[in-house]
Structure formats: C-alpha cells, structure tokens
C-alpha positions as CSV (number, residue, x, y, z in Angstrom):
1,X,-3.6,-19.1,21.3
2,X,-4.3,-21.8,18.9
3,X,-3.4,-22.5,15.6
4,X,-4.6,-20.6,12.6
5,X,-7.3,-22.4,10.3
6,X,-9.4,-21.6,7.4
7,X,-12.7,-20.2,8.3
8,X,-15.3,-21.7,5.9
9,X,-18.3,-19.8,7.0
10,X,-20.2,-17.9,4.6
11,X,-21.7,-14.4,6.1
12,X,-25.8,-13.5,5.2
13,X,-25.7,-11.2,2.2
14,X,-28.6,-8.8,1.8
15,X,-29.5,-6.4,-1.3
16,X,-31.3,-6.3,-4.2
17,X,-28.4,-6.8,-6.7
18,X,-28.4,-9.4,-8.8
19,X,-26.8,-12.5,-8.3
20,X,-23.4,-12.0,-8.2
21,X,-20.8,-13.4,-11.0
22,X,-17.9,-14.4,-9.1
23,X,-15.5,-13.4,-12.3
24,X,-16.8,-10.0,-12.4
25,X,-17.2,-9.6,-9.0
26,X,-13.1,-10.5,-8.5
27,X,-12.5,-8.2,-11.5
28,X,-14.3,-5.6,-10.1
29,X,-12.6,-5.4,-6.2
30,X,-9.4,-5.8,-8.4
31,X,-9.8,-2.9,-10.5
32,X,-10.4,-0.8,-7.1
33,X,-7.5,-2.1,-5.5
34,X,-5.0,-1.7,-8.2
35,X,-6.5,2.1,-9.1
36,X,-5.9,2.9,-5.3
37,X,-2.3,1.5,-4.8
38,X,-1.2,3.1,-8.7
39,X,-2.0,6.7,-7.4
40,X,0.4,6.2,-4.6
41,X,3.4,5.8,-7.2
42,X,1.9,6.6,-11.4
43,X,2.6,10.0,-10.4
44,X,6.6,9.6,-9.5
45,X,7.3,9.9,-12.9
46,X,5.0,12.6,-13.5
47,X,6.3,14.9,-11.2
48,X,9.0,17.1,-12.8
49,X,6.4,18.2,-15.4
50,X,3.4,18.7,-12.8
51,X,6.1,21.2,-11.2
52,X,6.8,23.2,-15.0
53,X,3.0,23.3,-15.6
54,X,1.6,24.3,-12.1
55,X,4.7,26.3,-11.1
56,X,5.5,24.0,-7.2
57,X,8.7,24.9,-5.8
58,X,10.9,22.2,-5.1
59,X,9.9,21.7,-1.6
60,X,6.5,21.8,-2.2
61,X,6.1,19.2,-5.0
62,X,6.5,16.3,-2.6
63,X,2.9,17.4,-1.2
64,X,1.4,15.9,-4.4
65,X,2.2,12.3,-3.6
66,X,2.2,12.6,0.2
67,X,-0.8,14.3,1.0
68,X,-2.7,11.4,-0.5
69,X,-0.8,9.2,1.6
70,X,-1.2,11.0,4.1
71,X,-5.0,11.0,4.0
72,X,-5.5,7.7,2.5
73,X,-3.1,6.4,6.1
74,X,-5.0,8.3,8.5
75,X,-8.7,7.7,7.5
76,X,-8.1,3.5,6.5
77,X,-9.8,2.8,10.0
78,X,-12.3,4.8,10.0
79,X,-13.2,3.3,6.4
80,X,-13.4,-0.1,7.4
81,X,-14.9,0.5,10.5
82,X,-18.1,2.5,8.8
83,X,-18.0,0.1,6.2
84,X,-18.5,-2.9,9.3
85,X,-22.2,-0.3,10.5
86,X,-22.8,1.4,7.7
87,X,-22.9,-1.4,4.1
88,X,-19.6,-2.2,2.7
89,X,-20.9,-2.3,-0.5
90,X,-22.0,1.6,0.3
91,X,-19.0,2.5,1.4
92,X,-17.1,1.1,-1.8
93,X,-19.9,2.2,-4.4
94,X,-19.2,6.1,-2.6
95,X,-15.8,6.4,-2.0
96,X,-14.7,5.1,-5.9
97,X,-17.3,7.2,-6.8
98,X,-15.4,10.2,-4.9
99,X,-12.4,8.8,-6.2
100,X,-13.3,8.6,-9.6
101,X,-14.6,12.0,-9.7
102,X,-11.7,13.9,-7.7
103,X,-9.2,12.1,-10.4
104,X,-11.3,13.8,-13.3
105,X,-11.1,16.8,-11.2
106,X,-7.3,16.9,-10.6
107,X,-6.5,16.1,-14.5
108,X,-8.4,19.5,-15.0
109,X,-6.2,21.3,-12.2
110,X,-4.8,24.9,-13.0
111,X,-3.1,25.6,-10.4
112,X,-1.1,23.8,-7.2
113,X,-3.6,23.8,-5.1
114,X,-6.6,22.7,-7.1
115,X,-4.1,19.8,-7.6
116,X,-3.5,19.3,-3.9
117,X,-7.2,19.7,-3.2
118,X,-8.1,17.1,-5.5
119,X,-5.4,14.5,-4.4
120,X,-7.1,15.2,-0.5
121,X,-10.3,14.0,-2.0
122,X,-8.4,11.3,-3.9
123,X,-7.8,10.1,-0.2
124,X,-11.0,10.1,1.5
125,X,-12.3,8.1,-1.5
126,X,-9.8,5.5,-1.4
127,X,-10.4,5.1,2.6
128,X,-13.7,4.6,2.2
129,X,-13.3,1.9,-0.9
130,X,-10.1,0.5,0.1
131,X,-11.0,-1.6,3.4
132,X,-14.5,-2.3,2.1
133,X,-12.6,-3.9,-1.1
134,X,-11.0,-6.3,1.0
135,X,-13.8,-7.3,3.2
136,X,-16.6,-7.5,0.5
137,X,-13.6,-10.0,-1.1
138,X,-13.6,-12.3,2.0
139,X,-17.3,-12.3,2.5
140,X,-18.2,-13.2,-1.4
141,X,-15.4,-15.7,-1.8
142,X,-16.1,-18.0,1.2
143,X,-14.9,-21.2,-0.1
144,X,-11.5,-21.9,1.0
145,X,-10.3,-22.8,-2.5
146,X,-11.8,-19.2,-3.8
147,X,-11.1,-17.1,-1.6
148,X,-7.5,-18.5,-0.8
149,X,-7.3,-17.8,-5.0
150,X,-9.0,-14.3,-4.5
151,X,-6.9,-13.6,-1.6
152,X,-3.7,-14.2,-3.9
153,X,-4.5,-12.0,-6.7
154,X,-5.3,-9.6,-4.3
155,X,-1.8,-9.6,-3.3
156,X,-0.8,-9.6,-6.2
157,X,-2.6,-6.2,-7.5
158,X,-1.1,-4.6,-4.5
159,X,2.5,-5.6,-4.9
160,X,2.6,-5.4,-8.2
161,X,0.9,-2.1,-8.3
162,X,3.7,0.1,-7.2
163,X,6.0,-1.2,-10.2
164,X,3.2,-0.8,-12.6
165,X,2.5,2.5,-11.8
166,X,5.8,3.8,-12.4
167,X,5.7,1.8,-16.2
168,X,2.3,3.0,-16.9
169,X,2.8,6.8,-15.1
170,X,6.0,6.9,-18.1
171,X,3.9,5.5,-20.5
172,X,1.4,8.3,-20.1
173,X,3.4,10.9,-19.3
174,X,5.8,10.4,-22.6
175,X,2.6,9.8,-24.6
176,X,0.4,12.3,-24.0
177,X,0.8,14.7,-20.5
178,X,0.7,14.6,-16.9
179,X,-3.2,14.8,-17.0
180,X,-3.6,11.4,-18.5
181,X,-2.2,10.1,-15.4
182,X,-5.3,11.3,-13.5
183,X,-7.9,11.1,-16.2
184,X,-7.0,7.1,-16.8
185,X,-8.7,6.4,-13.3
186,X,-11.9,7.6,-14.4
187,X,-13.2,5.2,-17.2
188,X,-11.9,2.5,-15.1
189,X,-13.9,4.2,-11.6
190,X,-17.2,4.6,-14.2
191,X,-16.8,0.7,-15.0
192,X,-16.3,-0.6,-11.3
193,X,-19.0,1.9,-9.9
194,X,-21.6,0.7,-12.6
195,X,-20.9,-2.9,-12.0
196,X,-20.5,-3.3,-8.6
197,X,-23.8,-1.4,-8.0
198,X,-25.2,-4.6,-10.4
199,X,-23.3,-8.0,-9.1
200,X,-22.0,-7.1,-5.3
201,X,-24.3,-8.1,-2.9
202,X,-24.3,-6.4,0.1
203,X,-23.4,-8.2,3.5
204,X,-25.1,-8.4,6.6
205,X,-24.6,-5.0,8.5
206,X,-23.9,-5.2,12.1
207,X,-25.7,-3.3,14.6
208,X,-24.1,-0.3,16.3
209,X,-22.8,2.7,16.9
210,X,-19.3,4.2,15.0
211,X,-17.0,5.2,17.9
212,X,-16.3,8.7,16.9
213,X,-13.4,9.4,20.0
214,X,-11.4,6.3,18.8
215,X,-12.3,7.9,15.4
216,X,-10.7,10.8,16.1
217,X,-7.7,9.7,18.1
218,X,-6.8,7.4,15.8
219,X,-7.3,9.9,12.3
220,X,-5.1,12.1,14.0
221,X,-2.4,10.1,15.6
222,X,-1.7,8.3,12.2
223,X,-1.5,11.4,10.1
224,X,0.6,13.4,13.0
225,X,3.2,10.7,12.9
226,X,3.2,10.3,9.3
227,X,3.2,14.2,8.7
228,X,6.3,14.0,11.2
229,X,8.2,11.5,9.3
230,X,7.3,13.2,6.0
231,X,8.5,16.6,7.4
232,X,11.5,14.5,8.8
233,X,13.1,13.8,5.3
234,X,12.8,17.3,4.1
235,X,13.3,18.9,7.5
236,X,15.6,17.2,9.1
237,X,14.7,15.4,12.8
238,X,16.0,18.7,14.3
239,X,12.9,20.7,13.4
240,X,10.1,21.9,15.6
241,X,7.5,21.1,14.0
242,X,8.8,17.4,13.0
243,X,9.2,16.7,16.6
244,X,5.9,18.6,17.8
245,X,4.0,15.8,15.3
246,X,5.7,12.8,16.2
247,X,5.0,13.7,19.9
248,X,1.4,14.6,18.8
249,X,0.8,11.7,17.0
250,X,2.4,9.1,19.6
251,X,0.4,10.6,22.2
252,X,-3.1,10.7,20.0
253,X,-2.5,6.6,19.2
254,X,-1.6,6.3,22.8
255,X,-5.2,7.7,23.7
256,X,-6.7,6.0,21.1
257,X,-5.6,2.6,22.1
258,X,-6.7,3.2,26.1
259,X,-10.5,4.2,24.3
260,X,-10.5,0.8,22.4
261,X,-9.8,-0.9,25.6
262,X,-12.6,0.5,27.4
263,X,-15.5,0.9,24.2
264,X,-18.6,-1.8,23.7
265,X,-17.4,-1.4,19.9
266,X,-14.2,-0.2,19.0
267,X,-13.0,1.0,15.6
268,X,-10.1,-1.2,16.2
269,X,-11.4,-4.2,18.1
270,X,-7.9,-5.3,20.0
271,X,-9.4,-9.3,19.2
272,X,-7.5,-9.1,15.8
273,X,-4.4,-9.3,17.2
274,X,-5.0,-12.4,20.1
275,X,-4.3,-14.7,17.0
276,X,-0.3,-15.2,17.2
277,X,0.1,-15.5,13.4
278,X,-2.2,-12.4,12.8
279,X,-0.8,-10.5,14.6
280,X,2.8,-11.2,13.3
281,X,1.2,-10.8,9.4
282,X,-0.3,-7.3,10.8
283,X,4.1,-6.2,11.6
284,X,5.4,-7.8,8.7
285,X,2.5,-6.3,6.5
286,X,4.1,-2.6,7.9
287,X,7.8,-4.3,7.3
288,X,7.6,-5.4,4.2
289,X,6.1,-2.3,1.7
290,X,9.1,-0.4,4.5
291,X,11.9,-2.2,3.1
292,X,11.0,-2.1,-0.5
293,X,9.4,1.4,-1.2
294,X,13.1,2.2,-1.2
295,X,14.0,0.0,-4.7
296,X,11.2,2.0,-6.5
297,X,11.9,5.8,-5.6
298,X,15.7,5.2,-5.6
299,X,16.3,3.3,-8.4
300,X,13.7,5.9,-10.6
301,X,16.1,8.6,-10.0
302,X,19.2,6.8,-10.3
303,X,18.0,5.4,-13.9
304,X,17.0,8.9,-14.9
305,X,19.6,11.2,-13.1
306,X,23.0,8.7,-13.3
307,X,22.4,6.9,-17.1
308,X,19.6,9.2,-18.7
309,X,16.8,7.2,-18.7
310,X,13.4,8.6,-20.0
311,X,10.4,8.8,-18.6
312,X,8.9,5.4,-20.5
313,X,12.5,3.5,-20.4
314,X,12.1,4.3,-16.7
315,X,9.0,2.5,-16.3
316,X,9.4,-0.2,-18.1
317,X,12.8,-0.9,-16.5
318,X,10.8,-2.0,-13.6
319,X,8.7,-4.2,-15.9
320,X,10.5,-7.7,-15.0
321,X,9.4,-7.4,-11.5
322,X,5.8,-6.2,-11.7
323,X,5.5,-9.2,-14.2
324,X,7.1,-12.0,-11.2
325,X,4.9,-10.0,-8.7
326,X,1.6,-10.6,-11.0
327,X,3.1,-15.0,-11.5
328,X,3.5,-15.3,-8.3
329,X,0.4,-14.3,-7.0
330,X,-1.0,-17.0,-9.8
331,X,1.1,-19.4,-8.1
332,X,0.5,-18.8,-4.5
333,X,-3.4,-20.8,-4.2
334,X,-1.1,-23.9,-5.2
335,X,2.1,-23.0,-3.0
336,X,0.0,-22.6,0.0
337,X,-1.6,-25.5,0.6
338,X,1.4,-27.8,-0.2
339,X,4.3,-25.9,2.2
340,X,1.8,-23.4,4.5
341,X,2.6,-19.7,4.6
342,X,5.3,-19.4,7.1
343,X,7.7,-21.4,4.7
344,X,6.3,-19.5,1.9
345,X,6.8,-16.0,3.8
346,X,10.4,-17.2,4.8
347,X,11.6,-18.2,1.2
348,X,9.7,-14.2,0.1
349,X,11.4,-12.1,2.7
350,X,15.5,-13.7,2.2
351,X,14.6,-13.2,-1.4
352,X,13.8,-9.5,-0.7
353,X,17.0,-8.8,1.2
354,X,19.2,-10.8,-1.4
355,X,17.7,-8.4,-4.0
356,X,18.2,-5.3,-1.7
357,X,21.7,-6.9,-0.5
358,X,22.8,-6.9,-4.8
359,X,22.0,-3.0,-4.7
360,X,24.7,-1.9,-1.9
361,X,26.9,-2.6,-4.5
362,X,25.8,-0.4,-6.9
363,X,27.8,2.5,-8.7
364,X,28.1,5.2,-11.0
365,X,28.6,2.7,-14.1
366,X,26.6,-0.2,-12.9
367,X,24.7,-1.2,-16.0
368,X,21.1,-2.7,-16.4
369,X,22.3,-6.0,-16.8
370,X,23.0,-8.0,-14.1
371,X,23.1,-5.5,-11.2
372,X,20.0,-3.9,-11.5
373,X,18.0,-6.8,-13.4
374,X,19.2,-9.8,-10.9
375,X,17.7,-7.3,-8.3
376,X,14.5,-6.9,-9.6
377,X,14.5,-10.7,-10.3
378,X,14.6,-11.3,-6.6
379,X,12.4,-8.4,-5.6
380,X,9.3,-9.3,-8.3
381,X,9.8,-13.3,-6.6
382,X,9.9,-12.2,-3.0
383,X,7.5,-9.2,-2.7
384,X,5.2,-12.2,-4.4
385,X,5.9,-14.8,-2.1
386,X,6.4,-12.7,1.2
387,X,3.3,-10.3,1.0
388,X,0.4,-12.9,0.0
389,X,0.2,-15.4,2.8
390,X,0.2,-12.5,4.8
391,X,-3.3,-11.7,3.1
392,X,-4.8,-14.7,3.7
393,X,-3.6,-15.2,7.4
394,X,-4.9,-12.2,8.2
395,X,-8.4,-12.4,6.7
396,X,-9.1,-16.4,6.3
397,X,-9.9,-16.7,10.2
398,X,-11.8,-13.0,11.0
399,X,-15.3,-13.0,11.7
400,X,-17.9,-11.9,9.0
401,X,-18.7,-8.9,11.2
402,X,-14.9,-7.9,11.3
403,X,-14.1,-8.5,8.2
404,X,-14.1,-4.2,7.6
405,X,-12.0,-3.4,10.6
406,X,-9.4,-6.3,9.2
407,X,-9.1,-5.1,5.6
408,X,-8.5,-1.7,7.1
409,X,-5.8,-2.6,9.7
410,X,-4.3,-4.4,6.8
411,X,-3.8,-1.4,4.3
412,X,-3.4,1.1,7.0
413,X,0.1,-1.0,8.2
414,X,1.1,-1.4,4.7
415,X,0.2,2.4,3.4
416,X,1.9,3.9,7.0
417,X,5.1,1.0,6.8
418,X,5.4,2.6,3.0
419,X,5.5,6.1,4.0
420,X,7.3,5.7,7.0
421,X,10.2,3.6,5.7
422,X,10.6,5.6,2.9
423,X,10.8,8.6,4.9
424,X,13.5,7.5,7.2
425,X,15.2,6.1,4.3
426,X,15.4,9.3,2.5
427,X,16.5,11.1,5.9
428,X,19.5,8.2,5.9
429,X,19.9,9.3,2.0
430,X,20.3,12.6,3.4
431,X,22.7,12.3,5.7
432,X,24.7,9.8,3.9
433,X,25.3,12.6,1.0
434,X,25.6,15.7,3.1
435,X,29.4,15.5,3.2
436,X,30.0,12.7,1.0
437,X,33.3,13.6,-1.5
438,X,33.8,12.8,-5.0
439,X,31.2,13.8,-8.0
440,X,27.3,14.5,-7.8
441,X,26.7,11.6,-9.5
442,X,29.3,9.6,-7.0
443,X,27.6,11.3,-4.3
444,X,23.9,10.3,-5.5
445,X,25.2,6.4,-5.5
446,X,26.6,6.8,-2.3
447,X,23.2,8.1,-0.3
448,X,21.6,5.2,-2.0
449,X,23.6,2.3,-1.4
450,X,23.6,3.6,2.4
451,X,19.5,3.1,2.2
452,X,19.8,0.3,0.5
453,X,21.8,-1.0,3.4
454,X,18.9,-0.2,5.9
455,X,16.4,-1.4,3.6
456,X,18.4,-5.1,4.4
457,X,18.2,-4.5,8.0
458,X,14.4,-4.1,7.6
459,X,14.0,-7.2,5.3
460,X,16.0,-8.8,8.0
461,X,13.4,-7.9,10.8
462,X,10.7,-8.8,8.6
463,X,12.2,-12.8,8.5
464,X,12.4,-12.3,12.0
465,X,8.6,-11.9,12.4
466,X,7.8,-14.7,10.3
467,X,9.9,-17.2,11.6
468,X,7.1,-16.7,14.7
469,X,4.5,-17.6,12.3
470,X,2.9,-21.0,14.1
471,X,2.0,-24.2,11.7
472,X,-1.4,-23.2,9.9
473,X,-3.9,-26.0,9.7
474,X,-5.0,-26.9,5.8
C-alpha cells in the first residue's frame, strides 16, 4: 500500500446556488457539526430536572441521551451513503431541517415519551446531516492549504463539543429550564438551513442504486451491539437480553460485511480501509472518543455529588479544556505540515493518558486545583492534537464520489467508540463499587478511579495504533 498524500482534485459541483463564500460556507458545516455532537452531552446536566418535570424513573432517564445515540450510531452509514446517490447538499438541507424541527418539538414535550420520540427524530436528522457535513467540507475546500485548515476546525468542533455542551447545557439549565437546552438548536438549525440552501453548491451525484440489504444489516447490527452495551451497564453482562443483542448485532455486521464483499456498490465500500494509515485513523477514531467520554460523565458527577458543584460551576469547570481543544485545532494547519500526523497523533494520545493517568489518583478531598485542572490541561492539548490528523488522513486522499461513505465511517466509529467505551466503563464503575467498603462518597471515588484506570489502557491502545501510521507525503 503506498504512502498517504494529499489529494488536490476538485470534484464537479452542480446546483443553482450561488457562488459559494468559503467563510460562510465553513461557518455553516460548523454550526451543523457542533449542534450534532452538543446533543450527545448539553443534556447531561439537564437530566435530574428532565426526570422531576416528566416524571422518568431512574432507570429510564438514561433513554433520553442514549436513544439518540443509539439512532444517530446506527443510521451514520446509511446517511453518507444516500448522501453519495442522492445530493449531499439534500441530505444536509433535510436532515437539519428534521433536526431543527424535532429540537423545537422536544423543548415543547409533556410527557417521557413525547421527549423520547423527539430525541429518535433528533437522530435520523443528524444521520442524514452529519456525514454529508463532512463530505460537502472536503469537496468545497479542495485546496490543500483549505481544506487541511477546514479539516482542523472540524476537529476541533467535534472535540471540543462534548466539553462545551456540558458548560453551555449548565448555563441553560441554571438560567432558564431544561427546555432551553432543546429550543437553542433551532435558531441556530433556521440559520444553517437558510444559508446553506443559498452558498452550498451541490456536488456531482454518482449514479446508482442504495444497497438496501447492506442497509439493513448494517442499521441493525450497529444499534443491536450498541443497545447491548447500553443494556450492559444497567443490566449487568449476565442479562438475556444484553447477550441476545450483542449476539444479534455481531451476527447482523457479520452479514453485512459478507454483502459488501459481493455488491457492485456497497454502502461501505471495503476500498476505504486498503490505505494503511486510513485504516489505522478509522480504530483510533473509535479509541480515542472510548477513552475520554469517561473524563466528562465521571468527573460531572463527582464535581456535583463529592464537592457540591452546581449545575453552571459544573460546566464551566470543564471550560479550560474545551478552550485548548478549540487552540489547538487553530494550531493544527501549521503543526501538520512541519512534523506530519503520526508525530502529531503520538504527542495527542500520551497526553490523553497522562491526563487520564493524574485522575487514578483522585479522592474524596481532591480539590480543583491541580488534580482536576492539570488533567483537563492535558486532555483539552491531547484530544486536540490526537483527534485532527486523524480527520485529514482519513478524508485528504478519498475520492470525490466517496467522500459520503468516508465522513460517515468516520462519525459512526467515533459516535459507536463513545457509547461503547462509556458503557463498559460504567459496567467497570459498577463492579468496582458493588462491594467496595468505606463511605458513599469513598465508594463513588473508588468506581471511578477504577475506570479511569481502563480509560489508560484504552489511550494506551490508541498510541499503539498510531505508531503504525506510515510517513505522509506533504
């Protein structure tokens, strides 16, 4: 397999819009990407008021967070796929659009499952949007320079966005209610709809039919194993039905990969992973979000439950990292082209387990200062280095016409590495406390400083990974 290199060819764009204004057309596939990844966390902080006002039981609340994940994960192929036959720039205009809609419909909700109803919706739209976002990115930007830059911030949104959805989900929550944690996506959704129906162009559309039995397979093999995992945490890896999904979803991707072998056009076309360096981006991409979804739910609850943090102090507590996240993604078009991305990725991943590493040693009267600020220190630099050359390894060299099936790959690895790590990390948390002696709070420590420990292990895999990363070409 040979060396990665920067592809430089510019796809045919088709359309009636306008021609396009690069700044506004960055702003705009930004805005989509950062409202997408802020509903998988702004409502962590929301949560124990959603359960007052719509009466969940405790078991049940999780739902409102992981059944968007769990659509959003299942249906990111089929989104980037349709996006390839059908017009990316369709596909994004519609599914913000759903989106957009489904978040004014959930601020209204009344009840649990008008809120769960409306977070399913939430999903489909952000499949559809979500891989076309990435693809209409690479196939406006085609000059290195650009798109390398647009490629960075990209990154940047997504890291970033976790920690900024817990400070802004406070924020809103403290301020005003719950709802304004739903309703904030819709002036921004009216905005990104209005202008990206003006200044995106549409690109070339290939030819084809979607392959619906890959389609299907894959759909339900990602959200079997992700329900699984999900229902593992709660559940237990004893249960029936947590074992009946795994099964059923490894079997499903199992299918699903023997159709893609044999079909004219895949969903997944199995060429995006003969590149060496892609494919190791594609494992770290599912690595990475594993290892450090475990900082933001654990160290939320362990600010609020152990010392009495607020809502808002919560959020903002995360605040030095989101803001290193955001730098470094500035940084990285300059970074890149002086050291490549494998040293890049290196230097990001052992700064992501020295952060993790600090965090085993937390305890009941750990303070802010240094042992949970030094850690977000390292997290906000390495999530910022490690996660952005993965980006543009992964969608510098793909062909125009698989530029959809790319960008979905892409999020589903990181939105299925999320969920997954942080449901066997939780499961570890669980049986880590279950017989643990001394105090709750003692106790509550404990569990987490034994998934902190795992979440090193992971970071530690993910350095692995890169150190296969071959020389890239500038």
């Amino acid at each position: 397999m040979s060396d990665t290199t920067l592809s430089t060819s510019a796809p045919a764009l088709t359309g009636t819009a306008r021609p396009h204004r690069p700044g506004i057309v960055l702003a705009t596939l930004l805005t989509c990407q950062l409202m997408i990844i802020l509903d998988a966390t702004v409502m962590n902080v929301a949560l124990p008021r959603i359960q007052a006002d719509l009466h969940f039981s405790a078991t049940s609340l999780s739902w409102v967070i992981n059944i968007y994940t769990l659509v959003f994960g299942g249906l990111l192929l089929l989104g980037g796929r349709a996006g390839d036959l059908f017009g990316r720039r369709r596909l994004f205009i519609g599914g913000l659009t759903l989106f957009t809609i489904a978040s004014l419909a959930g601020g209204f909700a009344d009840s649990a499952t008008w809120l769960l109803a409306a977070r399913v919706a939430q999903g489909l739209g952000a499949a559809a949007a979500g891989p076309s976002t990435l693809a209409l990115l690479t196939t406006t930007f085609t000059e290195p320079r650009a798109r390398l830059r647009a490629l960075a911030l990209f990154s940047g949104m997504a890291s970033a966005g976790f920690a900024v959805g817990l400070i802004l989900g406070g924020l809103l929550t403290e301020w005003f209610s719950w709802r304004s944690v739903l309703f904030i996506n819709v002036p921004f959704g009216i905005a990104a709809v209005a202008f990206a129906a003006r200044y995106v162009r549409e690109p070339e559309r290939n030819r084809g039919n979607l392959d619906l039995p890959g389609a299907v397979t894959a759909t339900g093999g990602i959200a079997a194993v992700v329900y699984g995992f999900i229902r593992a945490a709660s559940n237990g890896w004893g249960d029936s039905w947590t074992l009946v999904a795994l099964f059923a979803g490894i079997g499903l991707l199992g299918a699903f990969i023997a159709i893609e072998v044999r079909t004219e056009q895949p969903l997944l076309p199995l060429r995006l992973f003969a590149d060496r360096n892609r494919a190791a981006a594609y494992v770290n991409f599912c690595l990475g979000p594993m290892a450090g979804m475990s900082m933001f739910f654990f160290l939320s609850q362990y600010l609020q439950d152990v010392h009495g943090y607020g809502a808002l102090a919560t959020g903002f507590a995360f605040l030095p990292m989101a803001v290193l996240v955001f730098t470094m993604s500035r940084l990285i078009p300059r970074l890149l082209p002086r050291f490549g991305p494998k040293p890049v990725a290196l230097t990001g991943t052992v700064l992501m387990a020295g952060g993790l590493a600090l965090l085993t040693r937390l305890s009941v009267d750990s303070g802010y200062f240094p042992l949970l600020f030094v850690p977000m220190v390292l997290m906000g630099l390495g999530m910022g280095l490690a996660f952005s050359p993965l980006n543009v390894i992964i969608m510098s060299t793909v062909p125009p016409k698989d530029a959809g099936a790319a960008g979905g790959v892409l999020q589903t690895m990181q939105q299925v590495g999320a969920t997954l790590g942080l449901a066997i990390l939780v499961t570890i948390f669980g049986t880590a406390t279950r017989n643990a002696p001394g105090s709750p709070h003692q106790v509550l420590v404990h569990g987490m400083t034994s998934a902190f420990f795992a979440s090193v292990v992971i970071a530690a895999l993910a350095f692995a990974v890169a150190l296969t990363f071959r020389k890239v070409a500038r």
